[in-house]
C-alpha positions as CSV (number, residue, x, y, z in Angstrom):
1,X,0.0,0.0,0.0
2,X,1.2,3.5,-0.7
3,X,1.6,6.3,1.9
4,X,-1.8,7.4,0.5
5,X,-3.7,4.2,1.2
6,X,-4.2,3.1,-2.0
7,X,-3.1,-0.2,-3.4
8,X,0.2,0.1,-5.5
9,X,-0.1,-1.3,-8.6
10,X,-4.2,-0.8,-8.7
11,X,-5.4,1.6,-11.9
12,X,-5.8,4.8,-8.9
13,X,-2.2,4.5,-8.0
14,X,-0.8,4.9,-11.5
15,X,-3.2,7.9,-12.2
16,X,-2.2,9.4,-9.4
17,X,1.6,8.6,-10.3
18,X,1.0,9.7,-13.9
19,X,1.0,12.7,-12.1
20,X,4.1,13.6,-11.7
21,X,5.5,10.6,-14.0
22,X,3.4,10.9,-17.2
23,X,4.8,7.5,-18.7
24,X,2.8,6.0,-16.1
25,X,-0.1,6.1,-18.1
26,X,1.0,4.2,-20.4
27,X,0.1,1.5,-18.4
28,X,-3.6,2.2,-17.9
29,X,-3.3,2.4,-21.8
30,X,-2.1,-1.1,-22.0
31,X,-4.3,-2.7,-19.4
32,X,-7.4,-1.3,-21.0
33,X,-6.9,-0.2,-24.5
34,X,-7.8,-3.8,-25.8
35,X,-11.1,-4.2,-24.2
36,X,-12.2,-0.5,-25.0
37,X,-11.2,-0.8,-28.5
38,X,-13.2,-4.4,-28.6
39,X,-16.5,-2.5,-27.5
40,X,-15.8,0.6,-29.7
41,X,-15.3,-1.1,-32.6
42,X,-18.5,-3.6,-32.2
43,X,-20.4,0.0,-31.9
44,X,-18.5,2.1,-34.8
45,X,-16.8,-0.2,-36.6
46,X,-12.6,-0.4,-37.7
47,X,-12.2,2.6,-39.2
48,X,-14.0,5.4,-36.7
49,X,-12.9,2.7,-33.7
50,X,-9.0,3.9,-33.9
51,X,-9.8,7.4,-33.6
52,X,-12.4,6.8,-30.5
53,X,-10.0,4.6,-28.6
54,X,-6.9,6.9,-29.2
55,X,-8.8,10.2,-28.2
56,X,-10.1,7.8,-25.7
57,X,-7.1,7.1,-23.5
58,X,-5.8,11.3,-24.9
59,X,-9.1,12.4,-23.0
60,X,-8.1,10.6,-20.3
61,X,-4.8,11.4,-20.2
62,X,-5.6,15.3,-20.1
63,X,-8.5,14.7,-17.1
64,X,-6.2,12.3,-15.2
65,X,-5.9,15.1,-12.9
66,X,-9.2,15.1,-12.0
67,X,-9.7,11.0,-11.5
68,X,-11.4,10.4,-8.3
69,X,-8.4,8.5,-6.6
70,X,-10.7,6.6,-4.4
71,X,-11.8,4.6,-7.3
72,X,-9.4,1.6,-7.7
73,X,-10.5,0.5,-11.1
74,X,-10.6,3.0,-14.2
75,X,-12.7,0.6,-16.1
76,X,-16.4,2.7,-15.9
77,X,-14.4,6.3,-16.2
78,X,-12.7,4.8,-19.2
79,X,-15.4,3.5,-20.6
80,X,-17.5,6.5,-19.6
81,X,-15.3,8.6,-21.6
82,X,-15.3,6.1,-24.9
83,X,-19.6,6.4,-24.7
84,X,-19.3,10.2,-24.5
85,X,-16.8,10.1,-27.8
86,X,-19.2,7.6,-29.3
87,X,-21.7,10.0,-29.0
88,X,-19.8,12.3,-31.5
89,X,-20.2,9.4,-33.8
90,X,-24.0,8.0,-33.6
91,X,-24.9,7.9,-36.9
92,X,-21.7,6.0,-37.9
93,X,-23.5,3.4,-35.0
94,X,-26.9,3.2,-36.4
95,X,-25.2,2.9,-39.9
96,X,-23.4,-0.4,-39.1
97,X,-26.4,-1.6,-36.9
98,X,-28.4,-1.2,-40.1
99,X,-25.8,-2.8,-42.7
100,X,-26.2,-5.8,-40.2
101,X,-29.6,-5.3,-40.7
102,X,-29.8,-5.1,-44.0
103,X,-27.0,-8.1,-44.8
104,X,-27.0,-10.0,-42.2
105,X,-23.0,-9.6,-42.0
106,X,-21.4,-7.6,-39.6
107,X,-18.8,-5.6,-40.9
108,X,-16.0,-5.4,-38.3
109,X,-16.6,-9.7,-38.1
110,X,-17.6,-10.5,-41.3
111,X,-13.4,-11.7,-42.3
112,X,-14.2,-14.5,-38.9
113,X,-17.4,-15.8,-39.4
114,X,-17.7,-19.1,-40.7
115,X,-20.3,-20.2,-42.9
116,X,-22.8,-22.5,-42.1
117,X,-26.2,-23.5,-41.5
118,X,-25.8,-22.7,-38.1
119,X,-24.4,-19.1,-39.0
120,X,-26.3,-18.7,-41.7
121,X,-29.7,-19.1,-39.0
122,X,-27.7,-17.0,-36.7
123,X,-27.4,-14.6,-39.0
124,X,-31.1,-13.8,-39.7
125,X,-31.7,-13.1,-35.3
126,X,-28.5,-10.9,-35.5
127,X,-30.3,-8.6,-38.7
128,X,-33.3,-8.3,-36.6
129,X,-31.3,-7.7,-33.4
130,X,-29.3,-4.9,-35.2
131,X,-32.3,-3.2,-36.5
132,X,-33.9,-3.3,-33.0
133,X,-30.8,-1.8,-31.2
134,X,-30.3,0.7,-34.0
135,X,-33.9,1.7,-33.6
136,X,-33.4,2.3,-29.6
137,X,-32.6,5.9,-28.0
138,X,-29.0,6.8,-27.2
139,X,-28.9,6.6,-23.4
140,X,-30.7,3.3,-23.8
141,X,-28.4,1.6,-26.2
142,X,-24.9,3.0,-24.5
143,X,-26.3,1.4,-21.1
144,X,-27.8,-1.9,-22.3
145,X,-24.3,-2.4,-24.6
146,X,-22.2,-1.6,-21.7
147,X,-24.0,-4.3,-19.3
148,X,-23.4,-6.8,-22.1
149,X,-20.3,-6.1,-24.4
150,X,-18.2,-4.2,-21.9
151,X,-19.2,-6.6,-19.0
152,X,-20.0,-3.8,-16.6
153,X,-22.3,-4.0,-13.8
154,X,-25.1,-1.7,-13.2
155,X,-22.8,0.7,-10.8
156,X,-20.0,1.1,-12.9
157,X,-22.3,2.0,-16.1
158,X,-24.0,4.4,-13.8
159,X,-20.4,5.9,-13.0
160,X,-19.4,5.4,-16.1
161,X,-22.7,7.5,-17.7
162,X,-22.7,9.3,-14.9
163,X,-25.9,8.5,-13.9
164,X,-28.0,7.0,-11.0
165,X,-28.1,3.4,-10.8
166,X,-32.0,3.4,-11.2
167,X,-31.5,4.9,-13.9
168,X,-29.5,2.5,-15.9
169,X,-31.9,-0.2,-14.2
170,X,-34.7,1.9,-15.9
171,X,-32.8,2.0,-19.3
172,X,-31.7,-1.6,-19.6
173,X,-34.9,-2.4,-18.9
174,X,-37.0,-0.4,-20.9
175,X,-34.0,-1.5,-23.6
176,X,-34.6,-5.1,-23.1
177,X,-38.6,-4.6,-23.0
178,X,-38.1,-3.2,-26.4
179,X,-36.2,-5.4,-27.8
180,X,-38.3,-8.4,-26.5
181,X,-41.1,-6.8,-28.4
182,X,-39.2,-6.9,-31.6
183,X,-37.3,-10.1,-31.0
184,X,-40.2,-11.9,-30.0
185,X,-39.7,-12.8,-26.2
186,X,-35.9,-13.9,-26.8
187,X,-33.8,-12.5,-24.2
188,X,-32.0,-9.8,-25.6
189,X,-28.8,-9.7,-23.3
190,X,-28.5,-13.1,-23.7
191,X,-28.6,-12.7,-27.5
192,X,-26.4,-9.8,-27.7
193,X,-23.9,-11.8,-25.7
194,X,-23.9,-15.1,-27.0
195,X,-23.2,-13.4,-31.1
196,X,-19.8,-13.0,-31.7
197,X,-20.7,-11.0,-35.1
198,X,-22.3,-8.4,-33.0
C-alpha cells in the first residue's frame, strides 16, 4: 500500500503517479486499450474505432488530474469517456447496426465468421437484433451495450454514464422490453452476448 492508502499497482495508484510521472499512463493504456477498442469497434466499426480509442485514453490522459483516486478501477471512467466520444459518432453506429440489418454480415466480423447452416440461421436473429438496437434511444443503447459487451455491472455504467443506478436499471430495462417486443420474447442480453458478429 502506498503512503496514500491506496493499493500500488491498482489503476488509482498509476493515475495518481502519472502525475508527476506521465509515462505511467501508459500502463492504464495497456491494461485497458484492448477491451475499449473491442467495445468501440462492435459499436462504430474499424475505421472510426482507432480514432475513438486513441482520443479515448488522450481524454483521459488530459482529465487524469481530475480521477477520483478513491476509485481503484478505471474501467467505468474509461469506458464512460469512450460512450461520450461515441456520442460524436451515432450515426456511424446506427449505420453499421443497419448494414447488419440489412446483410446479415457484420462488418467489423464479417473476415471471422464461418459459414454454415448454423451461421447462416444465426445470421437472420443478429439482422433483426441490429435493426432493433439501432432503432433504440441513445442513453438506452450505451447502457444496455455496456451491461453486455463491456461486461459492466449496473454501478459502474452508472459511473461510467454518470448517472443513478435506477437509472441505468430503468434504461436496460425499458431496452430489453423493447427489444423483446421486436425479438419476439428472446432475451435480448442473452442474444447480444452469445453473437460474436455483433
Amino acid at each position: 500500500m502506498s503512503e496514500s492508502g491506496r493499493v500500488e499497482g491498482d489503476d488509482a495508484f498509476l493515475i495518481e503517479q502519472s502525475r508527476r510521472e506521465p509515462e505511467a499512463f501508459a500502463e492504464i493504456f495497456r491494461r485497458h486499450a484492448p477491451d475499449i477498442a473491442r467495445y468501440v469497434r462492435r459499436r462504430l466499426g474499424t475505421e472510426a474505432a482507432d480514432d475513438v480509442v486513441g482520443e479515448t485514453f488522450l481524454t483521459a490522459f488530459r482529465q487524469r488530474g481530475g480521477y477520483d483516486l478513491a476509485r481503484p478501477n478505471a474501467r467505468p471512467w474509461l469506458y464512460g469517456i469512450a460512450s461520450n466520444l461515441i456520442g460524436r459518432y451515432v450515426r456511424t453506429e446506427v449505420q453499421q447496426l443497419r448494414i447488419l440489418e440489412g446483410t446479415g454480415t457484420d462488418p467489423v466480423q464479417a473476415s471471422f465468421t464461418e459459414r454454415s447452416d448454423e451461421r447462416l440461421s444465426a445470421m437472420a436473429s443478429r439482422r433483426r437484433l441490429a435493426g432493433a438496437l439501432a432503432a433504440l434511444p441513445r442513453g438506452h443503447r450505451d447502457a444496455l451495450l455496456l451491461v453486455a459487451w463491456a461486461d459492466l455491472s449496473y454501478p459502474e455504467v452508472a459511473e461510467a454514464l454518470r448517472i443513478r443506478v435506477g437509472t441505468v436499471r430503468s434504461r436496460v430495462n425499458r431496452a430489453r422490453t423493447k427489444l423483446k417486443k421486436e425479438l419476439g420474447e428472446v432475451n435480448p442480453l442473452a442474444m447480444i452476448s452469445e453473437e460474436p458478429g455483433l
